[in-house]
C-alpha positions as CSV (number, residue, x, y, z in Angstrom):
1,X,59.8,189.7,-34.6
2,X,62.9,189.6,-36.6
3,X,64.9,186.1,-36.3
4,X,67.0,186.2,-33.7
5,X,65.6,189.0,-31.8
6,X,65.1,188.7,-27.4
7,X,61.7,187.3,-26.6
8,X,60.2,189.8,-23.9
9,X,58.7,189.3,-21.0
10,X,55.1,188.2,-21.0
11,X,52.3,191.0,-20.2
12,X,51.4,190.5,-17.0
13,X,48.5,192.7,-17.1
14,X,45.2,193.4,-18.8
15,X,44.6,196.8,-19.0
16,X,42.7,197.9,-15.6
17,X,42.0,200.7,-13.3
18,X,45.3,202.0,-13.0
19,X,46.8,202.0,-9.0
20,X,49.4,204.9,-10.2
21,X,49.1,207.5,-12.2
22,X,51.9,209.2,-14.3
23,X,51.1,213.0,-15.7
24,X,53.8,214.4,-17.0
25,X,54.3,218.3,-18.5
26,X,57.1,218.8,-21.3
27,X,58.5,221.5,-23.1
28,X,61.5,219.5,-24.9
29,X,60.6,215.6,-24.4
30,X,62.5,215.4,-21.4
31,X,59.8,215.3,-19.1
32,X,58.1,212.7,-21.4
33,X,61.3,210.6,-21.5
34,X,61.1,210.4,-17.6
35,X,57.6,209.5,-17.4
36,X,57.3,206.5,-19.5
37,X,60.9,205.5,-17.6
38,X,58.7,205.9,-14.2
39,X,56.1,203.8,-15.8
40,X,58.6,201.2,-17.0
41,X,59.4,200.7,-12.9
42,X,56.0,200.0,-12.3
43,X,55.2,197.7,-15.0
44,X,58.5,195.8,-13.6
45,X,57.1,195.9,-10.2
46,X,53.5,194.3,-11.6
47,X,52.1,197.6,-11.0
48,X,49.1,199.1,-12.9
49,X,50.1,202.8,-14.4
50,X,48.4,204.9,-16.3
51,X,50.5,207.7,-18.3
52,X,49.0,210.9,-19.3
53,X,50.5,214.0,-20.6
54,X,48.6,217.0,-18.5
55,X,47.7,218.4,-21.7
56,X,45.3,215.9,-22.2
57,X,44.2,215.0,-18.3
58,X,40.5,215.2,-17.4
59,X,41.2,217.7,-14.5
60,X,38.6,216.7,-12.6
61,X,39.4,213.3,-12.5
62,X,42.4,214.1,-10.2
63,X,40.2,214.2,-7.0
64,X,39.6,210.2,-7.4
65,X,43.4,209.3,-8.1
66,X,45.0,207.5,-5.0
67,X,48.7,207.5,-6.1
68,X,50.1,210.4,-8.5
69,X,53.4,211.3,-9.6
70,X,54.1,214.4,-11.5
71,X,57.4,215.0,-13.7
72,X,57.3,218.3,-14.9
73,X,59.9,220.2,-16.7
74,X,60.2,224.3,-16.2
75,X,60.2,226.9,-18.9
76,X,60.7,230.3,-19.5
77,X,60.9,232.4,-16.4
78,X,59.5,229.7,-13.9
79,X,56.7,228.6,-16.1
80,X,55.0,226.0,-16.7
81,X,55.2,224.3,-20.2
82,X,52.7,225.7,-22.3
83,X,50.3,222.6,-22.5
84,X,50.1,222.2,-19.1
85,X,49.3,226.0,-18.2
86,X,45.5,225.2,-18.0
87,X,45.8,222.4,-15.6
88,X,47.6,224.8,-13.4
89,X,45.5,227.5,-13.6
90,X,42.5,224.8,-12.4
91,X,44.7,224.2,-9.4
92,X,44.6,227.8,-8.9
93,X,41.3,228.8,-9.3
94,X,39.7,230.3,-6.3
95,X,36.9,228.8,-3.6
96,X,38.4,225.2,-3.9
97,X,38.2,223.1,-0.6
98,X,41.5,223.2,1.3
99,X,40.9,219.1,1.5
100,X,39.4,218.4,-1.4
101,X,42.8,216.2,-2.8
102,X,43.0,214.7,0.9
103,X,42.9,211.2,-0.6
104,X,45.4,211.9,-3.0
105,X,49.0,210.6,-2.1
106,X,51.7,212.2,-4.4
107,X,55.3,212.6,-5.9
108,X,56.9,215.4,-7.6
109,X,59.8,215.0,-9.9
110,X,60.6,219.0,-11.6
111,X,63.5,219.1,-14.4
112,X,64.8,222.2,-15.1
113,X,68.5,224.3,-15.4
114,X,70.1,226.4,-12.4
115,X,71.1,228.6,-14.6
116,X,67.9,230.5,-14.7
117,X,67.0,232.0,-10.7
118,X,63.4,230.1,-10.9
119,X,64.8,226.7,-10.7
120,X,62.6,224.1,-11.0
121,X,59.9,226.7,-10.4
122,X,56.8,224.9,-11.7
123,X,57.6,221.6,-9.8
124,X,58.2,223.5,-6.8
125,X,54.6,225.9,-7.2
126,X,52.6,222.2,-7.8
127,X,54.5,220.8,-4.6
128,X,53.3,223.1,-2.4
129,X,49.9,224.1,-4.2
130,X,48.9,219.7,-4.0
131,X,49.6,220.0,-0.1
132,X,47.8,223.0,0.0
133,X,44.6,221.8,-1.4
134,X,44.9,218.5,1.2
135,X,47.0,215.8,-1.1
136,X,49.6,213.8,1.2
137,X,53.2,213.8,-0.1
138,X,54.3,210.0,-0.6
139,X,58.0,210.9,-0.3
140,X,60.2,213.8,-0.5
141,X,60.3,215.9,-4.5
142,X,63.5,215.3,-6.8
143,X,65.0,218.0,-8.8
144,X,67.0,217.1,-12.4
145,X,69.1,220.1,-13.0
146,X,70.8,220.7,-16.7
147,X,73.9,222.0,-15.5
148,X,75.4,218.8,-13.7
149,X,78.1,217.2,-14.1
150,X,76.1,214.0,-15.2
151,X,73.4,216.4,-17.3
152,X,69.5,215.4,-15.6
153,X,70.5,211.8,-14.9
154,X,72.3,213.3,-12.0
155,X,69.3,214.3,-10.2
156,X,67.4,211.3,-11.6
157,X,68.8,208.0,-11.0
158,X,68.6,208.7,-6.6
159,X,65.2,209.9,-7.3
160,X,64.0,206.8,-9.1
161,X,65.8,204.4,-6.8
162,X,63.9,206.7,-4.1
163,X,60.5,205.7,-6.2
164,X,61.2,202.2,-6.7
165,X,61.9,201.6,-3.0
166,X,58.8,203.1,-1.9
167,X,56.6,201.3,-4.6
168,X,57.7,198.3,-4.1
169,X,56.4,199.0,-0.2
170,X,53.2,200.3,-1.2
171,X,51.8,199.1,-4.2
172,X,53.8,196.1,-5.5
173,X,51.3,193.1,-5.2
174,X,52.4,190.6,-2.7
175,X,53.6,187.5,-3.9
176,X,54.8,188.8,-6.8
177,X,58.9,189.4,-8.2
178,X,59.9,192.5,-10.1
179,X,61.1,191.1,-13.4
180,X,64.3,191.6,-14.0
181,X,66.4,195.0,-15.5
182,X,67.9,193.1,-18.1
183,X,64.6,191.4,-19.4
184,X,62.9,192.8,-22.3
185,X,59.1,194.2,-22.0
186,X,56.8,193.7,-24.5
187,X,56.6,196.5,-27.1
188,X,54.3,199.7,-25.5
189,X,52.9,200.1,-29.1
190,X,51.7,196.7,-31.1
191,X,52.9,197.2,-34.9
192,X,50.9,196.0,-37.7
193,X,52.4,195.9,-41.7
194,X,50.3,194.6,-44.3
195,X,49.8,195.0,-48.2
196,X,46.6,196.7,-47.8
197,X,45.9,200.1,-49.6
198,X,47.7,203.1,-48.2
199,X,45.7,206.4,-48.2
200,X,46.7,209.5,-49.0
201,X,47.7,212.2,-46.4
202,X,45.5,214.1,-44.3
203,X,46.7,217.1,-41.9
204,X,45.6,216.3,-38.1
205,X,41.9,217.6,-37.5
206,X,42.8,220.5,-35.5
207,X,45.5,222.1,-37.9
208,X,45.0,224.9,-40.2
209,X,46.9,224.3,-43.6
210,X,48.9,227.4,-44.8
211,X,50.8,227.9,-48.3
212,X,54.2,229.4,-47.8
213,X,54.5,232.1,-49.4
214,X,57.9,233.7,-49.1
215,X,61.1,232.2,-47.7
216,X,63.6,234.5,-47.7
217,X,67.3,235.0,-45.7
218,X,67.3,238.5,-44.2
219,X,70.8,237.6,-43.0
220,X,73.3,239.5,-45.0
221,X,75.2,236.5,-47.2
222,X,78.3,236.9,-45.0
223,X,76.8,236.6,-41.8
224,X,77.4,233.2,-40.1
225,X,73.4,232.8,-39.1
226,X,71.2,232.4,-41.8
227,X,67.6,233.5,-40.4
228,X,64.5,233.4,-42.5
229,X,61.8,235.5,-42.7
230,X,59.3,232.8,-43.7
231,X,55.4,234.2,-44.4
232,X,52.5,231.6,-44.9
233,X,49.3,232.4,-46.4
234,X,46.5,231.9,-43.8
235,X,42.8,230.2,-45.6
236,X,39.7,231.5,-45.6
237,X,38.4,230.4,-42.4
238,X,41.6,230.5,-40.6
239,X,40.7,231.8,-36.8
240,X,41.8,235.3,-36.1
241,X,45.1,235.9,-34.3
242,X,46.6,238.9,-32.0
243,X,49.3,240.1,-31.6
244,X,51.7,238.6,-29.3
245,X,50.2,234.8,-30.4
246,X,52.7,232.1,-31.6
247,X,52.2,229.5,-34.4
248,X,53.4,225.6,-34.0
249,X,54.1,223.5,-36.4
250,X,54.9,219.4,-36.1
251,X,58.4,219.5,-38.2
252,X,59.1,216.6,-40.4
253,X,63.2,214.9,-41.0
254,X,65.2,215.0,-44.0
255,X,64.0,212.1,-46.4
256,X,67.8,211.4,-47.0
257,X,67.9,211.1,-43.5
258,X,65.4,208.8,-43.2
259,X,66.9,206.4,-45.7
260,X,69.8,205.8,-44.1
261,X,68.0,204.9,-40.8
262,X,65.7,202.9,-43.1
263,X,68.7,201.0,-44.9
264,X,71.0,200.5,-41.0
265,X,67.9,199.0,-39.4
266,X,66.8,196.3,-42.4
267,X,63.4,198.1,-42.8
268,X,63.8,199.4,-46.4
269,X,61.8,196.3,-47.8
270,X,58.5,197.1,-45.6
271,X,59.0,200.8,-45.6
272,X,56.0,201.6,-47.9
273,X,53.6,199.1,-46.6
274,X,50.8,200.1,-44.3
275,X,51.5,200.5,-41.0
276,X,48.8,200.1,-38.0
277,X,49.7,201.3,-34.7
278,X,47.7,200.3,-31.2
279,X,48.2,200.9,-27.3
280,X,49.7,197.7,-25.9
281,X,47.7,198.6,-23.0
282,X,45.1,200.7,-22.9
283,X,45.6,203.5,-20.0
284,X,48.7,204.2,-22.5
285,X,47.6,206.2,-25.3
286,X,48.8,207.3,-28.5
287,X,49.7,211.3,-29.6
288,X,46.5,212.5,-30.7
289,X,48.1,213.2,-34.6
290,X,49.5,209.9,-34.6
291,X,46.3,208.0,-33.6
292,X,44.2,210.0,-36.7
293,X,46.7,209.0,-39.1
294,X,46.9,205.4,-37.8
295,X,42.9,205.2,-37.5
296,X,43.1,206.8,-41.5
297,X,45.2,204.3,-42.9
298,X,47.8,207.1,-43.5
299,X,50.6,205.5,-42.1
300,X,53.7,203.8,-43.3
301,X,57.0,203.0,-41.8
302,X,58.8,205.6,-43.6
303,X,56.2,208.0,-43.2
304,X,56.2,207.5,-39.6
305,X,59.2,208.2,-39.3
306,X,59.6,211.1,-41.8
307,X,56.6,213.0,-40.2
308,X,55.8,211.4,-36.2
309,X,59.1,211.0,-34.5
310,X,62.7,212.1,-34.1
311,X,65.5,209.8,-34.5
312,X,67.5,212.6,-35.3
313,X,67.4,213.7,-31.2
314,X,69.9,212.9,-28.8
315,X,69.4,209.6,-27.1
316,X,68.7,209.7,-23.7
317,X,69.7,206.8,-21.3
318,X,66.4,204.9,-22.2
319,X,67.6,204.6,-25.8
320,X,70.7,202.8,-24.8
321,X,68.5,200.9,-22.1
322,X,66.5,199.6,-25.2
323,X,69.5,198.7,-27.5
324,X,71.0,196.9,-24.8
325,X,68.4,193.9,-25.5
326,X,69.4,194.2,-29.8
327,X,73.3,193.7,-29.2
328,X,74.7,190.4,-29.2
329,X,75.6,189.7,-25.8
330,X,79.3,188.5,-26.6
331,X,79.8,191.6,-28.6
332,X,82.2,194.1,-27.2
333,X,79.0,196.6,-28.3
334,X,77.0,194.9,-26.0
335,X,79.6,195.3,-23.6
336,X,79.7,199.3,-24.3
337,X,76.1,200.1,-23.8
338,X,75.5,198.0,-20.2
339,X,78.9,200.3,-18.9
340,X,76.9,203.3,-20.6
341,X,73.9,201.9,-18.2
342,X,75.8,201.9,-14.7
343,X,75.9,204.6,-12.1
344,X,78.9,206.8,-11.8
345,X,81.2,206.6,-14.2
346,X,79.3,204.9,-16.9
347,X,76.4,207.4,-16.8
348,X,79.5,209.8,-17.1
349,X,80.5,207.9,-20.2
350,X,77.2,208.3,-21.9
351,X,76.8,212.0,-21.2
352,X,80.6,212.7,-22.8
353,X,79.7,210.5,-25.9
354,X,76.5,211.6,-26.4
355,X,74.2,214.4,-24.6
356,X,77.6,216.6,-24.5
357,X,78.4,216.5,-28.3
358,X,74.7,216.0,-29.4
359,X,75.3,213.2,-30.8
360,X,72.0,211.8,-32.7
361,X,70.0,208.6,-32.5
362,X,71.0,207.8,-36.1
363,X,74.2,208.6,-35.5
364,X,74.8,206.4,-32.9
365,X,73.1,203.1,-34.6
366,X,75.7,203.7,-37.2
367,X,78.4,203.6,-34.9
368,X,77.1,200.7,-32.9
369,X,76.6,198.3,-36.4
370,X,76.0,195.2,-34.2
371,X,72.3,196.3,-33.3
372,X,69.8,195.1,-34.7
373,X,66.6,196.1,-33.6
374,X,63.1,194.4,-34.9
375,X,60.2,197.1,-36.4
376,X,58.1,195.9,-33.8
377,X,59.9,198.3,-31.3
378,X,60.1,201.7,-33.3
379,X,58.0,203.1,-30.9
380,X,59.8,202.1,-28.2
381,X,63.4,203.1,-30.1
382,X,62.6,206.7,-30.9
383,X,60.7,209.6,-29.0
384,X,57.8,211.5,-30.2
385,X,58.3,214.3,-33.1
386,X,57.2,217.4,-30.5
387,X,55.9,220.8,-32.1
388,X,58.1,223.8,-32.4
389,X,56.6,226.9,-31.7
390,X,57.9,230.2,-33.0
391,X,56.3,233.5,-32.0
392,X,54.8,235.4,-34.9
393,X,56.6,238.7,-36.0
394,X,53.4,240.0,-37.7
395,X,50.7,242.5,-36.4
396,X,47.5,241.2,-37.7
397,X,45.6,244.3,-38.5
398,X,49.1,244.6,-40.8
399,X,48.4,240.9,-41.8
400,X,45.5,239.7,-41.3
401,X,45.6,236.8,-43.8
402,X,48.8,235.4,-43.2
403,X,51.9,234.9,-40.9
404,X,55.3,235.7,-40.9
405,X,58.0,234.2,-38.8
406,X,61.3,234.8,-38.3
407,X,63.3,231.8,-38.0
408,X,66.9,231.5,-37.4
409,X,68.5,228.2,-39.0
410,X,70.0,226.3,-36.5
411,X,73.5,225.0,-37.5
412,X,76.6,225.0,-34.8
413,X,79.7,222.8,-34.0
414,X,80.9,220.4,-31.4
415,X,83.7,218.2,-30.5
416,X,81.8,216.1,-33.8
417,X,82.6,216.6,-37.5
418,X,79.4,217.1,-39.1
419,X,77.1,220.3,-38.0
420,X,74.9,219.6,-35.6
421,X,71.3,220.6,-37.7
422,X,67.9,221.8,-35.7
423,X,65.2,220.0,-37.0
424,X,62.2,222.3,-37.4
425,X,64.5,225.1,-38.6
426,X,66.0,223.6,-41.6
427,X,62.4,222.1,-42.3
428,X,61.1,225.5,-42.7
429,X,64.4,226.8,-44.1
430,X,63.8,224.2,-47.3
431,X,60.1,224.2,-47.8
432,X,59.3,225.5,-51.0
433,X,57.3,228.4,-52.4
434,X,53.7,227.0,-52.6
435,X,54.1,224.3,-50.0
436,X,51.1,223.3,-47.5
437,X,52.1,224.0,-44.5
438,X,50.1,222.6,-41.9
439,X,50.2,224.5,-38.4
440,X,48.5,225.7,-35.1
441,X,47.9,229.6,-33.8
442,X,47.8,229.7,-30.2
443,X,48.0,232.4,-27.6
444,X,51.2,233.5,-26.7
445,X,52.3,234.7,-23.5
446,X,52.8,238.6,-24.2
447,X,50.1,240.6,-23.8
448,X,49.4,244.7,-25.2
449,X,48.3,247.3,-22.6
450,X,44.7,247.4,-22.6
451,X,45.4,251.4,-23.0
452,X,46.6,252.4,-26.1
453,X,48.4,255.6,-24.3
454,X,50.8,253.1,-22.2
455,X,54.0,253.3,-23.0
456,X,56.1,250.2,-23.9
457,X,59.9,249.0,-23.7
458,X,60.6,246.5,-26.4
459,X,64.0,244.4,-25.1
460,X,65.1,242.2,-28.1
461,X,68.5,240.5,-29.0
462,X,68.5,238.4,-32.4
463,X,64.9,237.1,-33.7
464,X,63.7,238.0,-30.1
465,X,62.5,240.8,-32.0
466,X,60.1,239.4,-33.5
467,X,57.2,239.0,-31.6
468,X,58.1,242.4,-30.5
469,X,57.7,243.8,-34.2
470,X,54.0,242.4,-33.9
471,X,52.9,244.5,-30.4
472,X,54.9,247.5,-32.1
473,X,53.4,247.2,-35.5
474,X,50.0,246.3,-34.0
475,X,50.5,249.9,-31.6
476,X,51.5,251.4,-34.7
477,X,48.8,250.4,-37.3
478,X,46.5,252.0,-35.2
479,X,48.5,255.0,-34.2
480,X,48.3,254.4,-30.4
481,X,49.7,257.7,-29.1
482,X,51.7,255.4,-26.2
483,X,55.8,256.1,-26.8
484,X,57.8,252.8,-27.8
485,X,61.7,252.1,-26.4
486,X,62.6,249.3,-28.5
487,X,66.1,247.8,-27.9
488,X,67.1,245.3,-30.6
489,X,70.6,243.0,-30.2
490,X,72.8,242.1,-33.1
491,X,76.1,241.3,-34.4
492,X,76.3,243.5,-36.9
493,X,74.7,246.3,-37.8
494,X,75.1,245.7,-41.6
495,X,74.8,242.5,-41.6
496,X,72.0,240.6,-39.1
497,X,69.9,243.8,-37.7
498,X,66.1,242.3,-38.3
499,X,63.7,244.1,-39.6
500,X,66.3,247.5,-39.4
501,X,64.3,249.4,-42.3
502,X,61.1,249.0,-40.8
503,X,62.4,250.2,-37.3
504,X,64.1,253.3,-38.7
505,X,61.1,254.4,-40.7
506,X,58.7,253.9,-37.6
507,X,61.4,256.0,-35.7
508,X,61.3,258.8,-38.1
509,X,57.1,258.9,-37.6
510,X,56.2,257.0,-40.9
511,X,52.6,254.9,-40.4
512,X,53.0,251.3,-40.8
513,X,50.9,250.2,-44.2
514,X,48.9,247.3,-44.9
515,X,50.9,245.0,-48.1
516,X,47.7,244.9,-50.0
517,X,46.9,248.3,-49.5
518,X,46.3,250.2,-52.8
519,X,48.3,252.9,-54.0
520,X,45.9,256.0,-53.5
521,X,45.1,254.5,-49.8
522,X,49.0,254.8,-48.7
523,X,49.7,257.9,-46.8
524,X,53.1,259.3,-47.3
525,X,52.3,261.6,-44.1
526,X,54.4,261.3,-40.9
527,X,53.2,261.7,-37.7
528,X,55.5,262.5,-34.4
529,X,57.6,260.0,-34.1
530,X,56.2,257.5,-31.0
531,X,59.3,255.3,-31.7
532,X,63.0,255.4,-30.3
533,X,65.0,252.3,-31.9
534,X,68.6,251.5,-30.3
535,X,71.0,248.8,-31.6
536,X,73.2,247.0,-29.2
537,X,75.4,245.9,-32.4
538,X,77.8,244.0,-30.0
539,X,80.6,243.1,-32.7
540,X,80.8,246.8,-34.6
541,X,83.4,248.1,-31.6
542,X,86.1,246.8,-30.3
543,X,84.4,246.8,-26.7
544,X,81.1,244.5,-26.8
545,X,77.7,245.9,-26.6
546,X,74.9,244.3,-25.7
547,X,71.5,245.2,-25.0
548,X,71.8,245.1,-21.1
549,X,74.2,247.8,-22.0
550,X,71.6,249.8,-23.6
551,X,69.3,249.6,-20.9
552,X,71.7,251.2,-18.1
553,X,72.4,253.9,-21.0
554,X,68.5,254.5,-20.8
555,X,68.2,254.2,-17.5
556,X,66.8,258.0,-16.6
557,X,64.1,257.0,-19.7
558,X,63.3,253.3,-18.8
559,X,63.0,254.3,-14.7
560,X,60.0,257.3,-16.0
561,X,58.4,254.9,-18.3
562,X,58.2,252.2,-15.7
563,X,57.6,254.0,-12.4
564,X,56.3,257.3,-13.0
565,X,54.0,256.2,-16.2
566,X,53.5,252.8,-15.1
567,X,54.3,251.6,-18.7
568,X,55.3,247.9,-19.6
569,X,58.1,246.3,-20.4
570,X,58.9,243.5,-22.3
571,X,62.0,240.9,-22.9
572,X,61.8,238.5,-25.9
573,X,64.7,236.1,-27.5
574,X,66.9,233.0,-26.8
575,X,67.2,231.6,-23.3
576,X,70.5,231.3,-21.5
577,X,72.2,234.4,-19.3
578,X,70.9,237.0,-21.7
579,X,67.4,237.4,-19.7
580,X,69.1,237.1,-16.4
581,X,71.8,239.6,-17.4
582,X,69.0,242.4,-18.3
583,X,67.1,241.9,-15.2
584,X,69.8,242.6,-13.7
585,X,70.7,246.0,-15.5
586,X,67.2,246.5,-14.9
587,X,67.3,246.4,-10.9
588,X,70.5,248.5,-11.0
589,X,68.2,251.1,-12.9
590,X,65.9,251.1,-10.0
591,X,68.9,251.7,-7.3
592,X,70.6,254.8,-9.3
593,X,67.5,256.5,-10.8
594,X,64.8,255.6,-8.2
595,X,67.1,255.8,-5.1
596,X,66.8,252.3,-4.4
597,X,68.7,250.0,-2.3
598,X,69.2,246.6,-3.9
599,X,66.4,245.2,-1.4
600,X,63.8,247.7,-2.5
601,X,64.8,247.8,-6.3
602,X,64.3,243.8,-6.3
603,X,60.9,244.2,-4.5
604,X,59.8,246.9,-7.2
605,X,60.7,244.2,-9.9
606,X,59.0,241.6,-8.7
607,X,55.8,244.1,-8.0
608,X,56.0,244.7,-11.6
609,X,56.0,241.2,-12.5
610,X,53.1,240.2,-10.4
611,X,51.1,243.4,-12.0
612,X,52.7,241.8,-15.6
613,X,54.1,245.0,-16.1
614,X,57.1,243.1,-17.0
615,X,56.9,240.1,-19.5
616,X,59.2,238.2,-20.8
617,X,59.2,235.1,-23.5
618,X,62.2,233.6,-24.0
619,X,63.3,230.0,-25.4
């Protein structure tokens, strides 16, 4: 503990059988973030919790919980986050008693945006499927929506005031006195530094290392958006992937980045030692990478926090929560961060100065020059580095030893100076050629027709394309006599139209050929072309195009396709209004070529939704 430094508040429990239970799903860390704030009420209220991400939960174990909350964040079109899809689909699974949670009491807490129609959708779906199976609601679900006023903090604060009341009722000990807000807990992690030998590197047991072997902008040099199409070389005994499958990757910060932090916070003199990291308590448990590495002997503090977390994120309210304790409490600084911690107009405060102009972490300990917070709380100061998954662009009987990706550089402007950076982007954007590239293939969530004769609609603005480009390709390698409508979304025509070439050659009948092909096995023959490509280039007239636009132009073709061929349709690219705005155009295709009226076209979506003739994958 650095001199000077709050002493916390002693632990007042050994770890136990836990009397709540915290599962939380996350997509962006959000959901995380509101767990471990959930499980800092209980520890406050001498309350044994256990914290689990769903992706790691031992299913079966739920039937013997007595108190549960759930925080789970929404994705997609009301999905589930990827890690927690399995848990789900337990919940689902046929035969189970209609009692067999009836000892279960439980809370839901759903995060999500209103943007998108299926608010809140996965909290809502586990609601409703926990009391259908028998569990007992302990008090009414909260909702965290993106789009107020005071970001998810709106939704959040009544809900945990809500939670804290009804704890405090029914599971604080008696006898006992919540410590205090503005008392500092005892670090969750226990950090150890010492001189002892530090071991090289090794990727997490589950990855598969790839060597990067291209990284090129397809981007015209004028275009604003610099996207990459980055290709890694798969080994050996890398497990097969399909088409439609998505690779992760656990992104690491900008060294440069991490020296500042390391120089602000005092650490720079123990930033090479070895570092040892262990549960404070054990129902708390570390991220399964992080635990290997520690266990290894891999670890150091700049390492750590190079590689395992993010203090390049925008701080949430529990990272001002925490710095309150490292400010001197005559300090005007001080003074800043508790109004930053208040209801009403301080939570307003925070939001403006930092979740509004995505502000950073770093940033923010720069400003604030008074803090000074002791190594032992790292893991308390910054979240958890989270994968990035990107959906691969590459058919794999095209590729079948290696990836490709493409990945558009995230760069944009706010009300700050400097460019606000994404973190896994510009990672990939500056690995080099040769690099080990450790990384993850998992199943994505866009399936091919099991019939190679079905035809397909392809709906894809910017590097949405890409996992589109893999079902096509796939289609195509294998000459699957099903018809293809692909819609791609751009800018320009000239300048940021992905994979254009390929497109227009598959639309004038040419075969797709394997890269390692040899010269005498390449077939300059054409076949009948199975392909119609569009371009909504939305910037190339003076009235906007985009690809919703495209779709009513199609309407006569996309109406046969889906209702009189019972093809599939599929939606790919960034999140936002763009999906909502093409289901749209899609319904109004129903009511002028099917003869619908807006009741009936809606009905005919949503049938081809449930029969996942539509499926979309947006982020």
């Amino acid at each position: 503990m650095q001199q000077g430094a709050p002493t916390p508040a002693p632990s007042s429990m050994e770890p136990t059988s836990a009397a709540l239970t915290v599962l939380y799903a996350t997509e962006t860390g959000n959901a995380e973030d509101v767990a471990h704030r959930i499980a800092q009420i209980a520890y406050r209220h001498h309350v044994s919790v256990r914290l689990v991400n769903l992706a790691d939960y031992d299913r079966l174990a739920l039937v013997n919980e007595t108190h549960v909350v759930f925080v789970v964040s929404t994705t997609g079109n009301g999905e589930f986050p990827t890690p927690a899809r399995a848990f789900w689909r337990f919940l689902l699974r046929k035969g189970l008693p209609d009692d067999i949670l009836s000892d279960v009491t439980f809370a839901t807490f759903g995060l999500g945006d209103s943007v998108y129609t299926r608010f809140c959708w996965a909290s809502r779906m586990l609601n409703r499927r926990l009391s259908d199976l028998g569990a007992a609601e302990w008090f009414e679900r909260g909702e965290a929506d993106e789009q107020h006023e005071l970001g998810l903090e709106g939704g959040l604060q009544p809900w945990l005031e809500t939670f804290t009341s009804h704890l405090r009722d029914d599971l604080m000990p008696q006898g006992r006195v919540p410590i205090p807000a503005d008392t500092l807990l005892p670090p969750r992690v226990r950090v150890a530094l010492s001189d002892a030998p530090v071991h090289a590197p090794t990727p997490p047991s589950e990855a598969i290392v790839g060597t990067l072997a291209r990284n090129d902008r397809m981007t015209a040099a004028s275009h604003f958006q610099d996207v990459r199409c980055i290709e890694i070389t798969l080994p050996d005994d890398a497990p097969p992937y399909q088409a439609g499958d998505v690779a992760t990757f656990l992104p690491q910060n900008a060294p440069e980045d991490i020296e500042i932090l390391l120089r602000r916070l005092g650490w720079t003199d123990v930033a090479d030692q070895r570092l040892e990291l262990t549960p404070a308590d054990a129902n708390h448990a570390l991220p399964h990478a992080l635990a290997q590495a520690s266990a290894a002997h891999t670890l150091t503090l700049r390492r750590l926090l190079t590689q395992y977390l993010d203090p390049l994120a925008v701080p949430r309210r529990s990272f001002f929560d925490l710095l309150q304790h490292f400010t001197p409490r005559n300090h005007m600084e001080h003074e800043k961060i508790v109004e930053f911690l208040q209801p009403g107009d301080g939570t307003d405060d925070m939001y403006e100065y930092a979740q509004r102009v995505r502000r950073t972490m770093l940033e923010v300990l720069i400003e604030f020059k008074s803090v000074q917070v002791p190594v032992a709380y790292v893991m308390d100061l910054f979240p958890p580095m989270r994968e990035r998954a990107y959906s691969i662009a590459s058919a794999p009987s095209m590729y079948p030893r290696c990836i490709q990706l493409a990945v558009a550089v995230v760069q944009y402007k706010t009300r700050l100076q400097k460019p606000r950076v994404g973190t896994a982007s510009a990672w990939l954007a500056r690995l080099q050629h040769g690099a080990q590239v450790p990384l993850r293939l998992q199943p994505g969530t866009l399936l091919l027709p099991a019939q190679a004769s079905v035809p397909i609609i392809a709906i894809g603005p910017g590097t949405g394309i890409a996992p589109l480009r893999a079902l096509v390709q796939e289609r195509l390698a294998h000459q699957a006599p099903g018809e293809h409508l692909v819609i791609a979304g751009c800018r320009y025509m000239e300048r940021d139209c992905l994979f254009r070439d390929e497109w227009e050659a598959w639309a004038r009948g040419e075969i797709p050929q394997r890269p390692d092909a040899r010269p005498a096995d390449i077939s300059s023959e054409r076949g009948p072309p199975r392909l119609t490509f569009h371009v909504a280039a939305s910037r190339d007239q003076a009235d906007k195009v985009y690809v919703q636009d495209i779709v009513r132009q199609q309407g006569a073709r996309i109406w046969d396709v889906l209702a009189a061929r019972r093809g599939i349709a599929y939606l790919c690219g960034s999140s936002g209004r763009m999906p909502e705005q093409v289901r749209d155009a899609i319904v109004a295709v129903f009511q002028e070529h099917g003869a619908m009226d807006a009741e009936q076209a809606a009905r005919f979506f949503a049938t081809l939704e449930a029969e996942r003739r539509w499926q979309e994958e947006c982020w």
